[in-house]
N, C-alpha and C positions, 0 to 999 in steps of 0.2 A: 443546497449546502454541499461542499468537500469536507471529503472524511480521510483524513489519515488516523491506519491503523496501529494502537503502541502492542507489544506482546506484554503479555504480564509477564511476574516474576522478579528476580530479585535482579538489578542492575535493567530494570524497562529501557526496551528499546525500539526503535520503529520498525516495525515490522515491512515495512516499504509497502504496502499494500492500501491504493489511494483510489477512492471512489468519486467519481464529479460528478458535479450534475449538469446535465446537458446544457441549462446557462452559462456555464463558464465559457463555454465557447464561445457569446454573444462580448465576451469581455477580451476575447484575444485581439490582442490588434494587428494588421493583415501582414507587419513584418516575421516571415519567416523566421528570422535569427533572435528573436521574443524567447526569452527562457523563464518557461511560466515560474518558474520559484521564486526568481528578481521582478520582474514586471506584476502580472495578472494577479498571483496568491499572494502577496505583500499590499496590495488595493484592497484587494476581497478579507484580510484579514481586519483590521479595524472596522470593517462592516458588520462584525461579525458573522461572514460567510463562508468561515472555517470550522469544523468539527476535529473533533479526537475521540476513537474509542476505542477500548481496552477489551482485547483478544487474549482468554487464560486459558484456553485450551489448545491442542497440538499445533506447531506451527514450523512450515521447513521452507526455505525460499526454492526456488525450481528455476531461479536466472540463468542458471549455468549448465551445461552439459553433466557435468560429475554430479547436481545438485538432483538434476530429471534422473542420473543413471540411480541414483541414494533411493528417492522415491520410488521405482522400480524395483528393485532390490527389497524395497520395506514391502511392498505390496505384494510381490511373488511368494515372500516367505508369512506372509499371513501377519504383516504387522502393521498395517496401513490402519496407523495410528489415529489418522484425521478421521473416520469410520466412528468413530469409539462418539 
C-alpha cells in the first residue's frame, strides 16, 4: 500500500510526506515522462492501494534551503521539537 501523510489540526493539510511500497514500482510503465500522480496512483486508487494517515504531532517540511536552515536553528537552540 502507499501512504500519503495528512498533518492534523485545524485546516488539515498534506503534509507531502509519501511512503510506497516497493510494488508500485512493478506498476510504473517504462515511459520516463509517466507522472505517477496521473498515470500509476489514479489505477492503484480504485484498487484500493492507497492509504492516508494522520500525523498530530510536530511537523516542518525541510524541501528547501531556508526550511533545513529553520530546522537547524530549532535544534542548535534546544527546540528540536520533533524529539518531544
Amino acid at each position: 500500500m502507499t501512504t500519503v501523510t495528512l498533518c492534523g489540526g485545524e485546516g488539515e493539510r498534506l503534509c507531502d510526506e509519501t511512503v510506497y511500497n516497493p510494488e508500485l514500482f512493478d506498476c510504473l510503465p517504462d515511459n520516463p515522462a509517466t507522472m505517477l500522480e496521473v498515470g500509476p496512483l489514479r489505477r492503484l486508487a480504485p484498487e484500493g492501494k492507497l492509504g492516508v494517515s494522520r500525523h498530530e504531532g510536530f511537523w516542518q517540511p525541510m524541501g528547501t534551503c531556508q526550511e533545513f536552515a529553520l530546522m537547524n536553528r530549532l535544534c542548535a537552540a534546544g527546540n528540536a521539537l520533533w524529539t518531544e
